[in-house]
C-alpha positions as CSV (number, residue, x, y, z in Angstrom):
1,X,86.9,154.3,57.9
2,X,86.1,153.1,54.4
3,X,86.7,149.4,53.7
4,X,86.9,147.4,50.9
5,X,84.4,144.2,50.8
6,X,83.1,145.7,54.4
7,X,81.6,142.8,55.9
8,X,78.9,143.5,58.3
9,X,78.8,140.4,60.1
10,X,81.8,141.0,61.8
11,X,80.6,144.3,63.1
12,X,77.4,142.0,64.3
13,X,78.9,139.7,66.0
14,X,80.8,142.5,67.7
15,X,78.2,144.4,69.1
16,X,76.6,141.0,70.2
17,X,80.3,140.6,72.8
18,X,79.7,144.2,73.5
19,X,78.1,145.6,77.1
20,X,74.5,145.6,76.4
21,X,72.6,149.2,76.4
22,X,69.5,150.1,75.4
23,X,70.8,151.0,71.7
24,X,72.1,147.7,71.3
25,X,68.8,145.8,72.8
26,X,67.1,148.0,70.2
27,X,69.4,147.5,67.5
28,X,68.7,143.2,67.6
29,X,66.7,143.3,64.8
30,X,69.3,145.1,62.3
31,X,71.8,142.8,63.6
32,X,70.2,139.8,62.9
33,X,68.9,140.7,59.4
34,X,73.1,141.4,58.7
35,X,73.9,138.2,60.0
36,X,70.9,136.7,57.3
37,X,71.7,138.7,54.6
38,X,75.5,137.9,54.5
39,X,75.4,134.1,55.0
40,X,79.2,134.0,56.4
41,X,77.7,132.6,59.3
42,X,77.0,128.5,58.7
43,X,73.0,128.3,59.2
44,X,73.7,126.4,62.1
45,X,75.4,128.5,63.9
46,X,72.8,131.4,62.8
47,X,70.6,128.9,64.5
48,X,72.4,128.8,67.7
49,X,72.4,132.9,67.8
50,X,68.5,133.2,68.3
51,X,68.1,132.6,72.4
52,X,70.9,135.3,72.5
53,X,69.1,137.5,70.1
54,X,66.0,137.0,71.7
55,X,67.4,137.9,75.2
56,X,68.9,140.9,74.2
57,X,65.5,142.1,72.7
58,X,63.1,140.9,75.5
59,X,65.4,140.6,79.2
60,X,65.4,143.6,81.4
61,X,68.4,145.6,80.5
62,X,69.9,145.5,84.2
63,X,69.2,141.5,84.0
64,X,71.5,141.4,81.0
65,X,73.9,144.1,82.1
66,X,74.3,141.6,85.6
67,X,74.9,138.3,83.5
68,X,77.3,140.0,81.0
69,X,79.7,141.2,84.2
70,X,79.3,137.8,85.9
71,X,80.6,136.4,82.2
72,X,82.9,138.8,81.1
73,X,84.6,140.7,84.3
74,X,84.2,138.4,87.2
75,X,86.6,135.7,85.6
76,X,90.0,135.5,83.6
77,X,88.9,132.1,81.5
78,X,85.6,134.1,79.7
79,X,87.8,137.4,79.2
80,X,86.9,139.1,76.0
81,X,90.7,140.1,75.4
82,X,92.8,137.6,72.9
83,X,96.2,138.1,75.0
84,X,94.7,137.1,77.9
85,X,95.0,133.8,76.7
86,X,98.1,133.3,74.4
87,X,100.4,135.7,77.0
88,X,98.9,135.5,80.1
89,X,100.6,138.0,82.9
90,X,104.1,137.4,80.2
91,X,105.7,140.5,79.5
92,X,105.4,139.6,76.1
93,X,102.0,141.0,76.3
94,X,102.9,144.7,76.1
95,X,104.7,144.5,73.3
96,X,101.8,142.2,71.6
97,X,99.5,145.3,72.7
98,X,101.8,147.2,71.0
99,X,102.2,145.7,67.5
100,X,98.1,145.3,67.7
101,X,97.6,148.8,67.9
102,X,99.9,149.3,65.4
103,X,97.9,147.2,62.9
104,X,95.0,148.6,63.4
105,X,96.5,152.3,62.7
106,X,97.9,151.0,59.6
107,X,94.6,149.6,58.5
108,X,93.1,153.1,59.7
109,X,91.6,152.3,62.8
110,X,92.1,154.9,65.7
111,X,92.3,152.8,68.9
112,X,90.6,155.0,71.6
113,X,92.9,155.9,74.9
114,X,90.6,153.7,77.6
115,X,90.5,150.6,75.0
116,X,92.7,147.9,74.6
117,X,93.8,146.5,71.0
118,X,93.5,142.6,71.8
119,X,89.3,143.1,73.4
120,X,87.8,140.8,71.2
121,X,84.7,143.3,69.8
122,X,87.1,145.9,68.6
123,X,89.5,143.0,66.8
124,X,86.2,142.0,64.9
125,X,85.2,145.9,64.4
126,X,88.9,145.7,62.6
127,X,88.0,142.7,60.4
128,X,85.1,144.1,59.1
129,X,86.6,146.7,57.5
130,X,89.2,144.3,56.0
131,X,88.8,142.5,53.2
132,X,87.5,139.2,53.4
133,X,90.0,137.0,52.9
134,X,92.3,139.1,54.9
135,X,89.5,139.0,57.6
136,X,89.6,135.2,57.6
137,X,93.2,134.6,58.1
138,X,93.5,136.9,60.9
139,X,90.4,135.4,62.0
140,X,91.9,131.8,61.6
141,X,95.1,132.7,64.0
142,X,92.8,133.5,66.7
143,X,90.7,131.0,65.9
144,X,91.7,128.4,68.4
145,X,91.1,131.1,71.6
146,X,87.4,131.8,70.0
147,X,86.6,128.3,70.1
148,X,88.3,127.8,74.0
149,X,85.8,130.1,74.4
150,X,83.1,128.8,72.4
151,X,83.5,125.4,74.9
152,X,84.0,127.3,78.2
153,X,80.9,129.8,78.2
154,X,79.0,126.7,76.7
155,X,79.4,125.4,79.9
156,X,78.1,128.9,81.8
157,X,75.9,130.3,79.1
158,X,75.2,128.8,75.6
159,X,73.3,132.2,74.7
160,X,77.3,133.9,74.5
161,X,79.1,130.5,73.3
162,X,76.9,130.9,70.3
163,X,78.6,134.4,69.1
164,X,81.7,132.4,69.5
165,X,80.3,129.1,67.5
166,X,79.2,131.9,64.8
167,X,82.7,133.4,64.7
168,X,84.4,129.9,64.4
169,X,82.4,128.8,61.0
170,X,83.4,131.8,59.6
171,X,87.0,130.4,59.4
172,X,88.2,128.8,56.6
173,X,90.2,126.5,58.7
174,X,88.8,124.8,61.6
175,X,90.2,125.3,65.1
176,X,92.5,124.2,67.3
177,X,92.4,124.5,71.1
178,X,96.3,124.6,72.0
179,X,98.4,127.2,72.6
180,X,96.8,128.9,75.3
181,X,98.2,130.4,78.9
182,X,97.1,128.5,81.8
183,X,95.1,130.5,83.9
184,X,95.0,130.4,87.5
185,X,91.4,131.2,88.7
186,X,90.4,132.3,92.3
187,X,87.0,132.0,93.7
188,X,86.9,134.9,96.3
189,X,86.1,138.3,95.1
190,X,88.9,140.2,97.0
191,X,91.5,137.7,95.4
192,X,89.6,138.3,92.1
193,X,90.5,142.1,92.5
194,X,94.0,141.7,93.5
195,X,94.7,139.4,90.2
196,X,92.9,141.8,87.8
197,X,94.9,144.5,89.0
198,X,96.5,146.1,86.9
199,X,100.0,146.4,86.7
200,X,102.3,149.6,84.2
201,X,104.1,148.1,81.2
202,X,107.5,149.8,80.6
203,X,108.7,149.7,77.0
204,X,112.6,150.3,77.2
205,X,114.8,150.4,74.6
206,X,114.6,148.3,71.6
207,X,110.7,147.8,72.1
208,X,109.5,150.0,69.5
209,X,107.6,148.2,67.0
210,X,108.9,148.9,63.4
211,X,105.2,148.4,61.9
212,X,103.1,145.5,61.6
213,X,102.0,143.7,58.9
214,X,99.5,140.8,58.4
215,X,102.4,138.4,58.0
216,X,104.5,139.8,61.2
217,X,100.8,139.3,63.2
218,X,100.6,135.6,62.0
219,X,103.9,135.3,63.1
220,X,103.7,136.7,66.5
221,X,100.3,134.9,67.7
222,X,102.0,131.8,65.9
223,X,105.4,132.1,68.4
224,X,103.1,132.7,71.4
225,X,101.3,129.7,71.0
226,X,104.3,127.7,70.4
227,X,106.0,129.0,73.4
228,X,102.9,128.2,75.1
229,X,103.1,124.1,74.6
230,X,106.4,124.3,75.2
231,X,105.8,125.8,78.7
232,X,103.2,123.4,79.0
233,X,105.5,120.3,78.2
């Protein structure tokens, strides 16, 4: 896909939230130098990047592979995909999915079958082939979820909050951390399997998006997370 202004930091920052392999272990120092070379990234939050950097260049692969599925898959508060948070289990979230995926065709990005539109790396594989400005205010209706989970893997693992702290100074507007589902968390792993099952989305009648654009995306994420305080009022 050819991009205008193709910002490379984004793609960076989404291959750091990405399941490590040996490619992307090998691939830390061209990350890093992309990160340096754009300076979208505040210095220190470039700062705060090197443990995770150095990790992903030094630790045994399995090590890494182990710590990113204890992060990432093993709980809903750390998950990687946007919806998670603003919809929770709300039907709403199909449709959301929906209009996502429709974006990103429109901006001509193919979503693969066995990915969905709202995980986090391929929503910052979309903004770096947007330009920037565009980037940023996509990236500043998000921007509250990012820095949830900026503060909650701080508390796990300040190696990954780091990715988040970089995405968070990109934004031209700081965050704000409201407007997000509550999330019921179990500690058993059978009950962890039974509330990650998933579940079909029927789209009936009258669901069919009629095309998304930047503003119609603001204004989705924007009704979400008012209908999430008022829920929480």
């Amino acid at each position: 896909m050819t991009a205008p202004h193709s910002n490379r930091t984004f793609k960076a920052l989404s291959a750091l939230l990405s399941y490590p392999t040996k490619e992307l272990c090998a691939a830390i120092p061209e990350i890093a130098a992309a990160i340096a070379a754009e300076g979208l990234v505040s210095d220190e939050a470039t700062k705060q990047l090197q443990p995770l950097l150095a990790d992903l260049a030094t630790l045994d692969l399995y090590d890494l592979q182990e710590r990113y599925v204890e992060l990432f898959d093993k709980t809903r508060r750390h998950s990687l995909h946007l919806f998670e948070h603003i919809h929770g289990e709300s039907r709403d979230r199909g449709q959301a999915m929906v209009d996502l995926a429709e974006h990103y065709r429109r901006g001509g990005l193919a979503v693969a079958a066995n990915e969905l539109p709202d995980f986090i790396p391929l929503f910052l594989e979309f903004l770096s082939a947007r330009p920037l400005e565009e980037a940023r205010g996509l990236l500043n209706e998000a921007a509250h979820i990012f820095s949830l989970l900026e503060e909650r893997l701080a508390k796990r693992s300040g190696a990954y909050a780091a990715v988040f702290t970089a995405i968070c100074s990109i934004a031209s507007e700081p965050a704000m951390i409201a407007g997000t589902a509550e999330i019921d968390e179990p500690d058993d792993l059978a009950a962890i399997d039974a509330a990650w099952e998933e579940t079909a989305v029927a789209f009936g009648p009258g669901n069919a998006t009629d095309g998304c654009s930047v503003d119609r995306l603001r204004i989705q994420m924007r009704a979400a997370n008012r209908d999430a305080r008022n829920n929480a009022a």
